[in-house]
C-alpha positions as CSV (number, residue, x, y, z in Angstrom):
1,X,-63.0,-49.2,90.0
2,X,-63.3,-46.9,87.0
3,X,-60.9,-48.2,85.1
4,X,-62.3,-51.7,85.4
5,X,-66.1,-50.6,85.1
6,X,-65.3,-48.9,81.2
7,X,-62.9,-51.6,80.8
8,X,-65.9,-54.1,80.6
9,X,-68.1,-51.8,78.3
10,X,-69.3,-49.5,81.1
11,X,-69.7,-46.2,80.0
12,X,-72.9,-44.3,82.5
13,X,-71.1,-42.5,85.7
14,X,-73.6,-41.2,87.7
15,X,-72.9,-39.2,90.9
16,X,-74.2,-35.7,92.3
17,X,-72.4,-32.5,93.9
18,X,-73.8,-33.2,97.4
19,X,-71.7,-36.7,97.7
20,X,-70.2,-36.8,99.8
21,X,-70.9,-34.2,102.4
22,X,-72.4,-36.7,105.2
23,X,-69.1,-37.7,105.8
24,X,-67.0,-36.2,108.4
25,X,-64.6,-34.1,107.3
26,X,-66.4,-33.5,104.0
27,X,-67.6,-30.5,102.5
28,X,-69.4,-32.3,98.9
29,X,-68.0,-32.5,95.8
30,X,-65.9,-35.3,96.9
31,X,-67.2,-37.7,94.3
32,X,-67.4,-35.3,91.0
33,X,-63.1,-33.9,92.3
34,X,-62.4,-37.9,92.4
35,X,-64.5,-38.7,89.2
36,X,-62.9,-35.7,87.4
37,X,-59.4,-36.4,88.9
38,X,-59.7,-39.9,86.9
39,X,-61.0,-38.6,83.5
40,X,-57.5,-36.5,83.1
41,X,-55.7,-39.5,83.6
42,X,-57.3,-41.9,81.4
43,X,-58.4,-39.1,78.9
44,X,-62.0,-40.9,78.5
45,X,-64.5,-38.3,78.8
46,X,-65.6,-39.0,75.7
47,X,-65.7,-42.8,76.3
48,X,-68.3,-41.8,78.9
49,X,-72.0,-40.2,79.8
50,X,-71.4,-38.0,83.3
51,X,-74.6,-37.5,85.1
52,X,-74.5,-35.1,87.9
53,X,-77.0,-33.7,90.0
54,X,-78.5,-30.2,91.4
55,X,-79.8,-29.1,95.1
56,X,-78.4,-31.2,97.9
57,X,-74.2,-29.7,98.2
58,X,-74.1,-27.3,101.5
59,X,-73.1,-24.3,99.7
60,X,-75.9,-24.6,96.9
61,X,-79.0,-25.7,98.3
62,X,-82.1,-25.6,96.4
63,X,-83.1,-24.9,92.9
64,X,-83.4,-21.2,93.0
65,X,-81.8,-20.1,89.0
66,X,-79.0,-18.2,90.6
67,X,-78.3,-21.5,92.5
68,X,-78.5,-24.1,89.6
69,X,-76.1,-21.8,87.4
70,X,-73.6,-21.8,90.1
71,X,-73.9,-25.2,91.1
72,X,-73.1,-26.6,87.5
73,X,-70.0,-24.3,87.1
74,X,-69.0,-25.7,90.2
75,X,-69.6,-29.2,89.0
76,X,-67.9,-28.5,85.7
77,X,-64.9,-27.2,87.5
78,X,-64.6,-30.3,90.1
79,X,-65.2,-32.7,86.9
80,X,-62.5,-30.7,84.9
81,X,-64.9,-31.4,81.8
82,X,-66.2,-28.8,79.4
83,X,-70.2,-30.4,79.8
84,X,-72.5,-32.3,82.1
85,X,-74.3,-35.0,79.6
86,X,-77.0,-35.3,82.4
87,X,-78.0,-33.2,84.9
88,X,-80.8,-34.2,87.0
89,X,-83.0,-31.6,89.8
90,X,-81.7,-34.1,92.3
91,X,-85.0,-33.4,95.0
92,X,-87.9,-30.7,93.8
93,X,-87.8,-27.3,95.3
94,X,-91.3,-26.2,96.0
95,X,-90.4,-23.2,97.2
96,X,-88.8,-21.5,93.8
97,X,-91.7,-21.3,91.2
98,X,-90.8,-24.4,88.6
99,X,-90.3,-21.7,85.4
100,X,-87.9,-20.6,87.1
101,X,-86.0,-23.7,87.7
102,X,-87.1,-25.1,84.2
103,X,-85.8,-21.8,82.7
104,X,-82.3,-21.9,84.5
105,X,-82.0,-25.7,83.2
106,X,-82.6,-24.4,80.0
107,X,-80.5,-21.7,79.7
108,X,-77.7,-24.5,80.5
109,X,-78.5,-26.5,77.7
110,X,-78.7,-23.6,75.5
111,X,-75.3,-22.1,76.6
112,X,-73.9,-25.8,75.8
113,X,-73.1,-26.5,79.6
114,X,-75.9,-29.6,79.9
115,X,-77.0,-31.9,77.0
116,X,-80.0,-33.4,78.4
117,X,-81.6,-31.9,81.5
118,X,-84.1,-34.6,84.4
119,X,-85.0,-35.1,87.4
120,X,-85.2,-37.5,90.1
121,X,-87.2,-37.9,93.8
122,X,-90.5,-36.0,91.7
123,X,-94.1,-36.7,92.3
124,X,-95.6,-37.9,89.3
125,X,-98.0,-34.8,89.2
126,X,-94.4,-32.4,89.3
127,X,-93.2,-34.4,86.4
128,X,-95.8,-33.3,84.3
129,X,-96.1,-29.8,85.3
130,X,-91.8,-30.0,84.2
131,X,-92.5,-31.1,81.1
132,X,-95.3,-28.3,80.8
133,X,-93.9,-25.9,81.7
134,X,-90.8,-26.2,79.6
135,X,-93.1,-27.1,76.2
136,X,-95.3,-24.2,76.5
137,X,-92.2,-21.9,76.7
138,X,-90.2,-24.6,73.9
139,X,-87.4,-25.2,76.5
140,X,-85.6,-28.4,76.9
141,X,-87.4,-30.9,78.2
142,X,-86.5,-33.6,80.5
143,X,-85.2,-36.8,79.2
144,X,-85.1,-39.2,82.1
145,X,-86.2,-40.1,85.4
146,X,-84.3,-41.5,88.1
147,X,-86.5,-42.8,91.0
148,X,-86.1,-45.3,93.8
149,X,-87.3,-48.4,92.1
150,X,-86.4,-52.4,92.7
151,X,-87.9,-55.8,93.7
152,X,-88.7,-54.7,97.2
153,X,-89.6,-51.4,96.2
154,X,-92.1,-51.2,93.7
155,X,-95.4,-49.9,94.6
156,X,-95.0,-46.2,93.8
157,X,-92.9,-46.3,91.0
158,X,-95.3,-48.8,89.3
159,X,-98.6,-47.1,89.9
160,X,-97.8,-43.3,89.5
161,X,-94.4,-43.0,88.2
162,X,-94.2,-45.6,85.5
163,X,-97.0,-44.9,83.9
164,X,-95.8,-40.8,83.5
165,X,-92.6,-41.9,82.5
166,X,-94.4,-43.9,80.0
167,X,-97.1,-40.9,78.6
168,X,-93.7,-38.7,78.4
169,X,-91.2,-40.9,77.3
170,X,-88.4,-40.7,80.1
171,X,-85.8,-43.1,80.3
172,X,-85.6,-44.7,83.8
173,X,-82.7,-45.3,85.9
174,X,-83.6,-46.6,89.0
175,X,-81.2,-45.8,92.2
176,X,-81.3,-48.5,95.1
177,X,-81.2,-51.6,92.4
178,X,-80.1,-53.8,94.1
179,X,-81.6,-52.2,98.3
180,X,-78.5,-51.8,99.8
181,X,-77.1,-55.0,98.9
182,X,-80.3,-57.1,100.1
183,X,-81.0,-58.2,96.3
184,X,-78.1,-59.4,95.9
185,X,-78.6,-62.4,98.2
186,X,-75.6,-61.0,100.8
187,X,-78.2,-60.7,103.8
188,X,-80.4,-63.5,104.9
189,X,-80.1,-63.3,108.6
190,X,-80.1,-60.4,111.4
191,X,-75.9,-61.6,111.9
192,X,-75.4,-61.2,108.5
193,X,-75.9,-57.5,108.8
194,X,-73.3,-56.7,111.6
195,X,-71.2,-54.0,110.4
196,X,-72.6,-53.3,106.9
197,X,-72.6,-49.8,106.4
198,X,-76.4,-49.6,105.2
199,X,-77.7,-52.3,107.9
200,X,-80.2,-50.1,108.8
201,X,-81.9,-49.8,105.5
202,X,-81.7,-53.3,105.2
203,X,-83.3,-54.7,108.1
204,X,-86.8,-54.2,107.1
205,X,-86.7,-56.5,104.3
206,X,-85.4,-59.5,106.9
207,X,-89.0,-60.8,107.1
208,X,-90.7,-63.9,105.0
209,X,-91.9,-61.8,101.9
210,X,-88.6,-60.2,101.3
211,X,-86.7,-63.8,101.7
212,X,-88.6,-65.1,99.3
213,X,-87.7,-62.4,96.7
214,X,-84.5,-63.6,97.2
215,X,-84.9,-67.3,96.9
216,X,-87.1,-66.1,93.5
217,X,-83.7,-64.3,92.2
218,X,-81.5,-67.6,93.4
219,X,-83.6,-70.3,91.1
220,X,-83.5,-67.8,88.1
221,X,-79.4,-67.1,89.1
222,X,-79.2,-71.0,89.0
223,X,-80.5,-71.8,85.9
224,X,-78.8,-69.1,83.9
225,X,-75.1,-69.7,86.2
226,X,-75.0,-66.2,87.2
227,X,-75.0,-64.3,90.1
228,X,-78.7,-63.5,92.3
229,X,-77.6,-59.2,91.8
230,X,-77.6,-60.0,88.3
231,X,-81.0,-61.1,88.1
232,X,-82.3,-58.5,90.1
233,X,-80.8,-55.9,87.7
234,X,-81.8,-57.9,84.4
235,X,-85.6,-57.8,85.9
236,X,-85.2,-54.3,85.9
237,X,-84.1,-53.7,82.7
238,X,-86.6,-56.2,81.7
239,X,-89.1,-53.3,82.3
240,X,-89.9,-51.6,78.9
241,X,-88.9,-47.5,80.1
242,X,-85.9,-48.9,81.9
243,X,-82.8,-47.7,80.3
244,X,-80.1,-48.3,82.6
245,X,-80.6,-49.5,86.6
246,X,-78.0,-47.6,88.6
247,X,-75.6,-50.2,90.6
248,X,-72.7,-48.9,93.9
249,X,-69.5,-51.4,93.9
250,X,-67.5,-51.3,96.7
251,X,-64.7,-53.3,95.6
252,X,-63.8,-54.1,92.0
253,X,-64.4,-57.9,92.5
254,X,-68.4,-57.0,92.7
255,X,-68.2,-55.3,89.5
256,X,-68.7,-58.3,87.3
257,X,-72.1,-59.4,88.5
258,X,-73.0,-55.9,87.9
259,X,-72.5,-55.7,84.8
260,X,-73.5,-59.4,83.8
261,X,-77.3,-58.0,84.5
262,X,-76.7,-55.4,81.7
263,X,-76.2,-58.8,79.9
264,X,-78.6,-61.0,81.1
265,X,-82.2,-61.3,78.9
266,X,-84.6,-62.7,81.4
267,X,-87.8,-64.9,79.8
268,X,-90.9,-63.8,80.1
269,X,-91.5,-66.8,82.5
270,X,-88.8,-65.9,84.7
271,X,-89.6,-62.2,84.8
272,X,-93.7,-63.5,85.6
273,X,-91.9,-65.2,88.4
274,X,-90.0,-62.6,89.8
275,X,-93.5,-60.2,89.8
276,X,-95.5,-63.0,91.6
277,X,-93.2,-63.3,94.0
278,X,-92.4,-59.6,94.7
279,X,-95.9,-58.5,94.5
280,X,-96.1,-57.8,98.2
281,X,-93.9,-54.9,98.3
């Protein structure tokens, strides 16, 4: 899968120490050791951005300072690399005061473990208070945001989110792009979702407003001879503090109309079109 993503110009891998420790007979990590494991044997880590992520592995829960600087190493070590490009606070951690989180991420840039430091799953209101904290002490601030944000899913992003991502200058990368699969056309009926592995996230967007996101994305996929889940990524990136909408493959054949939306330029008309008909969610 890796070697077919960079093959095609993909160079963003982004993952986090907790995956995958929901599955049985996991501990976390699984995804950085496999990640890691392929960067030594294709000897791209400079081909590539890693972006890894802090709070969520069993054995280092939180965002306490002891616990961030431990959890890197750890992350360093599974990824066999030297630095983590980005590391985002992967869920806030109201109960360690935020200068001392903000202060631990700094301390990683400044020791040359991190490059850019962010966060994801933040209020807008903790954003800020991040990015205050760490100017009035001239620490690293963050670069990027990563929230859930996509056709069916746009109501907080788009009025509290965007527009501090927009007063602070954060780079977006949404997660969920494309909702489990549903924006890229695969589930129109109830039957279509026996045995997909994220059914159950899936289900609530079965309904009359959600089908006619889809049939919005097909007309656009028709007249541009591309695939629905590359529209649905192309509206996103057609979003002005959208860097880079985050995408899951599970087999190397669904890779191509992933990365045809990092390719596709949308009108204006058609993007219009796609916000009409998505405005109910």
């Amino acid at each position: 899968m890796l070697d077919a993503f960079t093959a095609d110009g993909g160079n963003l891998i982004d993952t986090a120490d907790g995956y995958s420790a929901w599955i049985d007979g996991n501990s976390g990590g699984e995804s950085e050791t496999i990640i890691g494991s392929w960067l030594r044997a294709s000897g791209k880590r400079d081909d590539v951005v890693i972006a890894t992520k802090v709070s969520t592995h069993p054995d280092f829960k939180g965002l306490a300072a002891t616990n961030v600087r431990a959890a890197a190493e750890a992350s360093l070590q599974r990824l066999g690399t030297d630095r983590i490009d980005l590391y985002w606070a992967h869920f806030d951690d109201e109960s360690v005061p935020l200068e001392e989180t903000v202060g631990a991420f700094n301390q990683l840039v400044e020791d040359g473990l991190v490059r850019w430091t962010a966060v994801s799953n933040y209020s807008a209101a903790r954003i800020r208070e991040w990015n205050d904290v760490a100017e009035a002490n001239g620490w690293a601030k963050p670069v990027a945001l990563q929230p859930h944000y996509n056709l069916v899913h746009r109501s907080a992003y788009e009025a509290e989110l965007g527009p501090v991502a927009r007063e602070l200058g954060l780079s977006v990368l949404p997660y969920f792009a494309l909702a489990s699969g549903f924006l890229a056309g695969k589930y129109r009926t109830k039957a279509d979702l026996e045995g997909a592995a994220r059914g159950g996230a899936v289900e609530g967007y079965l309904n009359e407003a959600g089908l006619g996101v889809v049939e919005a994305l097909a007309e656009v996929a028709e007249a541009h001879g591309t695939a629905i889940a590359s529209v649905a990524l192309a509206w996103l990136r057609s979003k002005p503090e959208v860097a880079a909408p985050i995408a899951s493959a599970r087999t190397v054949e669904q890779l191509p109309d992933l990365l045809a939306g990092a390719r596709l330029e949308l009108t204006a008309d058609e993007v219009a079109a796609l916000d009409a008909a998505s405005a109910g969610f």
